[in-house]
C-alpha positions in Angstrom: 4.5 14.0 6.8 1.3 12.8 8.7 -1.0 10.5 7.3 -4.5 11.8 6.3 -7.1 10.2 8.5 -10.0 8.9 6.2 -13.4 8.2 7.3 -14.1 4.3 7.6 -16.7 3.0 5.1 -19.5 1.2 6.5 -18.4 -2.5 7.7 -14.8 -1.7 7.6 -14.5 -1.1 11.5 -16.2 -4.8 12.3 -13.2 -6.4 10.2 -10.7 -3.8 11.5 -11.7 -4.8 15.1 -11.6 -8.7 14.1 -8.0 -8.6 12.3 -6.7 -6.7 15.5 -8.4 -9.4 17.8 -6.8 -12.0 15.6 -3.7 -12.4 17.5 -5.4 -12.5 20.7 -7.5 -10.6 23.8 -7.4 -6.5 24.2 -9.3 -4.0 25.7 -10.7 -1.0 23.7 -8.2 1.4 24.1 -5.9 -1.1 23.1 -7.9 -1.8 19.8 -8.1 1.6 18.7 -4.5 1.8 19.0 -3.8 -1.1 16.9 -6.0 -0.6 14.3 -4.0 3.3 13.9 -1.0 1.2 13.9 -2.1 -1.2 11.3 -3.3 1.5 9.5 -0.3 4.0 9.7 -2.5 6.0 11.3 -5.0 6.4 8.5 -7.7 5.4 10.9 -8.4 6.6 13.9 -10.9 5.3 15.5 -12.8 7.2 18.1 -14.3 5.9 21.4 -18.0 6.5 20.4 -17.6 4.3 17.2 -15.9 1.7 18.7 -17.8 0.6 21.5 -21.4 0.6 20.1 -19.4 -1.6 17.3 -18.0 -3.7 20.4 -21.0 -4.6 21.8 -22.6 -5.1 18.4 -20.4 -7.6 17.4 -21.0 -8.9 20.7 -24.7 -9.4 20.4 -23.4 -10.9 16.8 -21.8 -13.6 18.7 -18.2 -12.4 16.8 -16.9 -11.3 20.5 -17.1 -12.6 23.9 -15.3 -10.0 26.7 -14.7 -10.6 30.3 -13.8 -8.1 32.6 -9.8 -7.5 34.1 -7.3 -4.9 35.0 -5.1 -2.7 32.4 -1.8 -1.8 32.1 -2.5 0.9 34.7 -4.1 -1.3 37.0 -7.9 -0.3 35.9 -10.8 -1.8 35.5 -11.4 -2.8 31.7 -13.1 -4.8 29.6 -11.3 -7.5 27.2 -12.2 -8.6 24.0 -11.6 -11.7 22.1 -12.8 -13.3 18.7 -14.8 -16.5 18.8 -15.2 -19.2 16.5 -17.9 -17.6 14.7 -15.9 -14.2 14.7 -12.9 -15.7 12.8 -15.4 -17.1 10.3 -17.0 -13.6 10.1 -13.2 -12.2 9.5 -12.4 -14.5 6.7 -15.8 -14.0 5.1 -15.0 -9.8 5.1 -11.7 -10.4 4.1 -12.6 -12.0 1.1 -15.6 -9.5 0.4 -12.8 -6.5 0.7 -10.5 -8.5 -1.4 -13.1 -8.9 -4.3 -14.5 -4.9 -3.5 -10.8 -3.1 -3.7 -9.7 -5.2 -6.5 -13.2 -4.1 -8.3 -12.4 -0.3 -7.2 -8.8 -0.8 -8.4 -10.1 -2.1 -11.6 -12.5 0.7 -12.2 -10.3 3.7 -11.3 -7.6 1.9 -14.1 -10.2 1.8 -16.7 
């Protein structure tokens, strides 16, 4: 059985591309692809989302990116997380912590 793909709620992608940058450098194709791995494929997450979020959180100062060759010897652009982007990661990591267990809590009652 396939999972069902679900619509991301607002400020999930940002902290879905930071947790996949976490472990270090990737192009976008490469990000989209980790985050449906991450995800079991519940996420899926489509060119024109990503890359006005890419250079978003680049203008944020989250990501720097420098340009290099692909797997298949193409021109790409790389992403990594900066300083302030790991501090922007643990500060929505803790918001979705507090925000599911809130949903959790509600859906219980």
């Amino acid at each position: 059985m396939s999972p069902v793909q679900t619509e991301l709620l607002q400020g999930t992608l940002d902290m879905l591309i930071m947790k996949a940058l976490a472990l270090g450098e990737m192009h976008g194709l490469g990000i989209s692809r980790r985050i449906g791995q991450t995800t079991k494929g519940t996420f899926q997450v489509k060119p024109g989302s990503l890359f006005p979020a890419l250079h978003r959180m680049e203008e944020e100062g989250w990501l720097n990116a420098s340009w290099g060759e692909s797997e298949n010897n193409r021109r790409a652009k790389y992403y990594r997380l900066t300083k302030k982007g790991r501090r922007q990661l643990e500060t929505e990591t803790r918001r979705w912590g507090r925000i599911s267990l809130a949903i959790a809590r509600a859906l219980q009652a």
